[in-house]
C-alpha positions in Angstrom: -17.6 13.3 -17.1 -21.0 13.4 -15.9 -23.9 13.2 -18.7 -26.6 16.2 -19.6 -29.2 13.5 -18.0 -27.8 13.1 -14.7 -26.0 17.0 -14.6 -30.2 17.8 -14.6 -31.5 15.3 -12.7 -31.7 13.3 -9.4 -29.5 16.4 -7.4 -30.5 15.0 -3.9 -29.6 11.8 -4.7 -26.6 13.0 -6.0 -25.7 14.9 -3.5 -26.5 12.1 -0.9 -23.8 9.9 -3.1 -21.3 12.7 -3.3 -21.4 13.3 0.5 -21.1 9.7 1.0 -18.0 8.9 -1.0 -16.1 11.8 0.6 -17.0 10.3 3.9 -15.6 7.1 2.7 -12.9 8.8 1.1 -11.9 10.8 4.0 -12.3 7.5 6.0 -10.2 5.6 4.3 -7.5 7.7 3.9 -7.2 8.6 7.6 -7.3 4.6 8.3 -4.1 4.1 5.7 -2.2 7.1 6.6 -2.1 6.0 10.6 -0.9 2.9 9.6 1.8 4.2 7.5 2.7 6.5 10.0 3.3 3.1 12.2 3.8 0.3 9.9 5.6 -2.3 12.3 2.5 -1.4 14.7 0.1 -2.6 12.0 2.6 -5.5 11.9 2.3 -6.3 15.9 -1.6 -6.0 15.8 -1.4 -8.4 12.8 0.6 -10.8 14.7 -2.7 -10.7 17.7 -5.2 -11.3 15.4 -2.4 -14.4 14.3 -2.3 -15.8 17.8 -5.9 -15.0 18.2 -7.0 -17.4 15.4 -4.5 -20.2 16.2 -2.2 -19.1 13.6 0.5 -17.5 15.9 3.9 -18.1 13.9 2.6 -19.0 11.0 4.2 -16.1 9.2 7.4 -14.6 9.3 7.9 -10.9 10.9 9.3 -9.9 7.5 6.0 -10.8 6.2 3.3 -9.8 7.9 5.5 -5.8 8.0 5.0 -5.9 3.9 1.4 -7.0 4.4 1.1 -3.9 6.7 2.7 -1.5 4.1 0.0 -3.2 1.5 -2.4 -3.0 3.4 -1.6 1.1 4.7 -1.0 2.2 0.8 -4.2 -0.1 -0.2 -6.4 2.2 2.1 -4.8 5.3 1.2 -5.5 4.7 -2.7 -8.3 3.7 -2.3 -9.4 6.8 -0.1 -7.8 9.1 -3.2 -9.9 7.3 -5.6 -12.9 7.9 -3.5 -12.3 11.5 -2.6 -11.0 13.0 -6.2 -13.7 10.3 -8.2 -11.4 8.1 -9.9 -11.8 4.6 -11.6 -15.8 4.8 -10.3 -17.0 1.4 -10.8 -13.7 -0.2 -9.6 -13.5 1.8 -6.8 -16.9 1.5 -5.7 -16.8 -2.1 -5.9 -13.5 -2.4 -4.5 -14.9 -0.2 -1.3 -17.9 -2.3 -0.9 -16.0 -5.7 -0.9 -13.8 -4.4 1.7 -16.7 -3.6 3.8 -18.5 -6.6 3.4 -15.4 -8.6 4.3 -13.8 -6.8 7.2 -17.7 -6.0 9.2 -18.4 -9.5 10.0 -15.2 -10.0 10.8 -15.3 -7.1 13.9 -18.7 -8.7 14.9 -16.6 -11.8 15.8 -14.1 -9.8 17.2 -17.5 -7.8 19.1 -18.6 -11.1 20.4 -15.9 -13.1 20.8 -13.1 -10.3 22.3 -9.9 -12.0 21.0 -8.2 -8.5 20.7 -9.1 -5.5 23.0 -9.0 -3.2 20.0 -9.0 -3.8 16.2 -6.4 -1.6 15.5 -8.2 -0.1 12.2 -7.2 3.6 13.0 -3.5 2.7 14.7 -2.7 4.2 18.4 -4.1 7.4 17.2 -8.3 6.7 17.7 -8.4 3.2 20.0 -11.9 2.1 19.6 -13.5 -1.0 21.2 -14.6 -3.8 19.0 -18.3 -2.9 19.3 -17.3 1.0 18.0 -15.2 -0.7 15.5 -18.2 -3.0 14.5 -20.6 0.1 14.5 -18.3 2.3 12.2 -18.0 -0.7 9.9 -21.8 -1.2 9.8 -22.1 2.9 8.9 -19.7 2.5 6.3 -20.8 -0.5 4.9 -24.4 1.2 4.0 -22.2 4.5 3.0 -20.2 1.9 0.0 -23.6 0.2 -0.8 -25.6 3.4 -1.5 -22.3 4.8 -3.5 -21.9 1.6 -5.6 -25.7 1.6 -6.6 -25.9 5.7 -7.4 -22.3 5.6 -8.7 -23.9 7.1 -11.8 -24.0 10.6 -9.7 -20.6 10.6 -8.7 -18.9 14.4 -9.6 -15.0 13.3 -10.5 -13.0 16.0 -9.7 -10.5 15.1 -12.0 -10.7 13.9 -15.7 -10.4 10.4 -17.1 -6.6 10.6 -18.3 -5.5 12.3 -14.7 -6.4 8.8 -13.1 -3.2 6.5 -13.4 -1.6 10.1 -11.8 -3.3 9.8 -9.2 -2.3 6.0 -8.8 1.9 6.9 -9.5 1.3 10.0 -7.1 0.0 8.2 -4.3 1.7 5.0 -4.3 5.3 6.5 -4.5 4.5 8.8 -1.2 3.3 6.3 0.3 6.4 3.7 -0.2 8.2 6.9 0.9 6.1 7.6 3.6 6.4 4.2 5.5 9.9 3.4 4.3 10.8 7.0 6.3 8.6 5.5 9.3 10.2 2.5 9.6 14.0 3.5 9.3 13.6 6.5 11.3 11.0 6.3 13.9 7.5 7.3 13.0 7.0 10.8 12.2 4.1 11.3 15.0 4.1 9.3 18.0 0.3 8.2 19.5 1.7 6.0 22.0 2.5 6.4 25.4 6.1 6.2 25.5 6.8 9.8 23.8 10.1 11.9 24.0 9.0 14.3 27.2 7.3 11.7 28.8 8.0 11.7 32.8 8.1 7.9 33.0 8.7 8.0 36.9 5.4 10.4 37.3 3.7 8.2 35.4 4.8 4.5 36.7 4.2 5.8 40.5 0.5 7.3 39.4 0.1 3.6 38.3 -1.4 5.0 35.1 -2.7 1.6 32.9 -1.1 2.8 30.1 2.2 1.8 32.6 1.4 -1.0 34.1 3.3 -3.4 32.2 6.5 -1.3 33.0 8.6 -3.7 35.4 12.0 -4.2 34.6 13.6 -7.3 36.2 17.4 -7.7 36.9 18.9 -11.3 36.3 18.0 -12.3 39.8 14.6 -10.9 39.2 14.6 -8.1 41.2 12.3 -4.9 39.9 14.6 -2.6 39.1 12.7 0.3 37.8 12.4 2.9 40.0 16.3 2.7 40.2 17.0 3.3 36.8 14.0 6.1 36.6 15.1 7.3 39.6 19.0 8.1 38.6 19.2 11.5 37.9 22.4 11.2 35.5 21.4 9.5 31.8 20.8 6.0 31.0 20.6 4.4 27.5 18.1 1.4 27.3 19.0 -1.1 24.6 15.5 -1.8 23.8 14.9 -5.3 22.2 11.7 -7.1 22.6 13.4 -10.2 21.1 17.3 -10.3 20.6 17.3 -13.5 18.8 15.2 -11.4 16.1 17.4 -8.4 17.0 18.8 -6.5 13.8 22.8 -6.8 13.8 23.9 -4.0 11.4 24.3 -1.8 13.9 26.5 -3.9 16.6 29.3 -1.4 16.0 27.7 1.5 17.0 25.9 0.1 19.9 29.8 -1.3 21.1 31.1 2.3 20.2 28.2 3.8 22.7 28.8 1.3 25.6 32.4 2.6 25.0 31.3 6.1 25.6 29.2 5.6 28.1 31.7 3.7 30.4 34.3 6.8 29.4 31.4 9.5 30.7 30.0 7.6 33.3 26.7 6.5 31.9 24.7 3.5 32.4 23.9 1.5 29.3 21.4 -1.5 30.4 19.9 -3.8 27.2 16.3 -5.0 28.2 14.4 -7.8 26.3 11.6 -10.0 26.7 13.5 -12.8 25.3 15.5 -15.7 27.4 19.0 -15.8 29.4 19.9 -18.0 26.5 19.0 -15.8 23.7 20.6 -12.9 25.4 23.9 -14.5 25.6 24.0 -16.1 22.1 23.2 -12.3 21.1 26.0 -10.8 23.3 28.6 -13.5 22.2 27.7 -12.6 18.9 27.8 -8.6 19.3 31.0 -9.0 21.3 29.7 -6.5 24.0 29.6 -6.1 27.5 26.2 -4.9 27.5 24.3 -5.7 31.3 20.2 -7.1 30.7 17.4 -6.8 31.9 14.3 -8.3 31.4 10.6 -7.0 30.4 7.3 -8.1 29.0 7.2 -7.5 25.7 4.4 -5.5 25.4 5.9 -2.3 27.1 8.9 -2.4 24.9 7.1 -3.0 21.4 4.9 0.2 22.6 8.3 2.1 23.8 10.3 2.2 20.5 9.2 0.6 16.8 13.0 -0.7 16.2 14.8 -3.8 17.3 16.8 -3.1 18.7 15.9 0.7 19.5 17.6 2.7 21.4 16.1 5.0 24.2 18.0 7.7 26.2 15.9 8.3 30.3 17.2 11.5 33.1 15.7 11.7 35.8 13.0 9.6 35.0 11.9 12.0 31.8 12.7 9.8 28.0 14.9 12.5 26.8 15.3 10.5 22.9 14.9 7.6 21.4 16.6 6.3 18.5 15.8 3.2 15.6 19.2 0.8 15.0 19.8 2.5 11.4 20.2 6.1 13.6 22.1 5.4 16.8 24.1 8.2 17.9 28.1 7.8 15.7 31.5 8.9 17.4 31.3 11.7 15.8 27.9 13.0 17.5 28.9 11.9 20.6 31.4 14.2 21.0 31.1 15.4 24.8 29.1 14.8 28.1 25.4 14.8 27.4 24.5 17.7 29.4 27.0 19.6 26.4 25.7 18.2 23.1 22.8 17.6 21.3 22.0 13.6 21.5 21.5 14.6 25.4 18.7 16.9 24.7 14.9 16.6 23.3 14.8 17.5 19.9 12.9 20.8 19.2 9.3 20.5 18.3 9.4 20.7 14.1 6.1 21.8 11.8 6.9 18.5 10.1 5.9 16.3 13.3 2.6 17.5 13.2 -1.0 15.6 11.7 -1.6 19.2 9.7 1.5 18.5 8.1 1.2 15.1 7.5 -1.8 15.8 6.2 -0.9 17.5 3.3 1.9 15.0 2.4 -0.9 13.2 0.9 -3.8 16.0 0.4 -1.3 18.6 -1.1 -0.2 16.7 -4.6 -4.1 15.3 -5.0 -5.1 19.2 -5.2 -2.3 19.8 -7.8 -3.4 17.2 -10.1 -7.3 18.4 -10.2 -6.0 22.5 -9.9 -3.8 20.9 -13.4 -7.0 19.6 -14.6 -9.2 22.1 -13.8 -6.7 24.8 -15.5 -6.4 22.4 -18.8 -10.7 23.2 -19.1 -10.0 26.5 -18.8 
């Protein structure tokens, strides 16, 4: 805790410092917990700056998706340390090493324009890389004037509450993203959300869209047919099949199965090569029809590959990761009759406030513990 000299002394420099660090800390965690929320997108902005720099597949997809997890949970504890006090000098350091690295690094990006957008917040706050190098240039003085005043930091909690903190965080967090990455994430910023009227929005020729051209084999555009149909379609969404999961392959044949009984159209679409597509349909034994897109649209459509996505009339009803494609027993009539054809109903856990307090909720149980142990 603070000593008698400091508790009496300096208070505008302390609270300058104090102000500073929850700014930081605030910062910080915001930046970590939009990245958990969409890990593999971390991944896909990773794989730019890869490309960017000449280093395009030099590491694994595997890889660089557990260096976005790190890298998500990193931010997020440090964030906690910053906002609750813990591990001062560490943290300090730690916050100020980060800055010092990663500003330069956007004034390249600033100058130079490799990638439209550093991808430091997610798809939730795009900024350009001049923003990005400006917010990194405020924060950068915010974690030097905290490291040199660290002596007026107020912890919030006490000294044997710290390593808490650390077991608190890190297992939400491995919860958090593991849960983001199996299922979907938990809040969607991009523009390919369930509700979306894809037809409006392709015919509007809003940018966000403009990528959307799907190509039959003979490379025709097909995509005002298919958003056009006014019965259901299921897109087999797979940016690249030959990296395609293939745990799933019986419940994708089981679903061309059912939509062939009911009348549905079931189209694959991929980025990848004619090639590719038939070594993957070979191996999945389907029957599955493909088309063709850049890859861009469908890495923005659905964070799973494959992922499933079901369109009516032009409006994405549902989409669906691999590890959750609709069983048998689910699909158990006509779409129009069950569940899987309808939108999912708006739930209090989809929203920021909620994921909010994921994180902020056990932080204020350890220092309410603390504060009630002083008592």
């Amino acid at each position: 805790m603070e000593s008698a000299e400091v508790r009496h002394s300096g208070t505008p420099m302390k609270v300058l410092v104090n102000f500073c660090r929850i700014i930081l800390g605030l910062t910080f965690m915001f930046s970590g917990i939009v990245k958990a929320i969409d890990p593999m997108g971390t991944q896909i902005k990773l794989t730019d700056y890869l490309y960017a720099f000449g280093m395009g597949g030099s590491i694994i997809e595997s890889t660089l998706l557990i260096l976005a997890c790190i890298l998500a949970g990193f931010e997020i504890l440090i964030g906690a340390y910053q906002l609750l006090g813990a591990f001062t000098k560490g943290t300090s350091l730690l916050t100020l090493l980060m800055m010092l690295a990663f500003t330069p690094l956007t004034l390249y990006l600033a100058i130079k324009n490799p990638v439209q957008d550093c991808g430091c917040f997610g798809d939730a706050v795009v900024l350009t890389n001049w923003q990005t190098f400006y917010k990194n240039l405020f924060l950068l003085a915010l974690a030097v004037l905290v490291l040199v005043g660290r002596k007026y930091i107020i912890p919030f909690v006490v000294e044997r509450s710290q390593w808490v903190i650390t077991i608190f965080v890190v297992t939400i967090s491995v919860w958090f993203m593991v849960t983001n990455i199996t299922r979907l994430p938990l809040l969607d910023f991009r523009p390919y959300k369930v509700g979306t009227d894809l037809r409006s929005e392709v015919q509007n020729n809003k940018m966000s869209f403009a990528d959307l051209s799907i190509m039959d084999a003979d490379m025709n555009d097909v995509t005002m047919d298919i958003l056009n149909d006014s019965s259901y379609t299921f897109l087999l969404v797979s940016p690249h099949v030959e990296d395609a999961s293939e745990s799933d392959l019986d419940l994708i044949d089981d679903l061309f199965d059912y939509c062939a009984y009911w009348g549905y159209n079931m189209i694959g679409v991929t980025s990848s090569g004619t090639d590719a597509v038939r070594r993957w349909t070979e191996n999945a034994g389907a029957e599955l029809k493909f088309m063709f897109c850049d890859e861009i649209p469908l890495q923005t459509m659905i964070r799973s590959n494959p992922g499933l996505v079901l369109i009516s009339n032009g409006v994405l009803v549902n989409k669906w990761s691999h590890s959750y494609i609709p069983s048998d027993e689910e699909l158990s009539g006509p779409l129009n009759e069950i569940s899987v054809g309808l939108a999912p109903e708006p739930s209090p856990l989809r929203t920021p406030w909620a994921v909010a307090l994921i994180f902020i909720l056990p932080l204020l149980i350890i220092v309410l513990i603390d504060r009630a142990r002083e008592l």
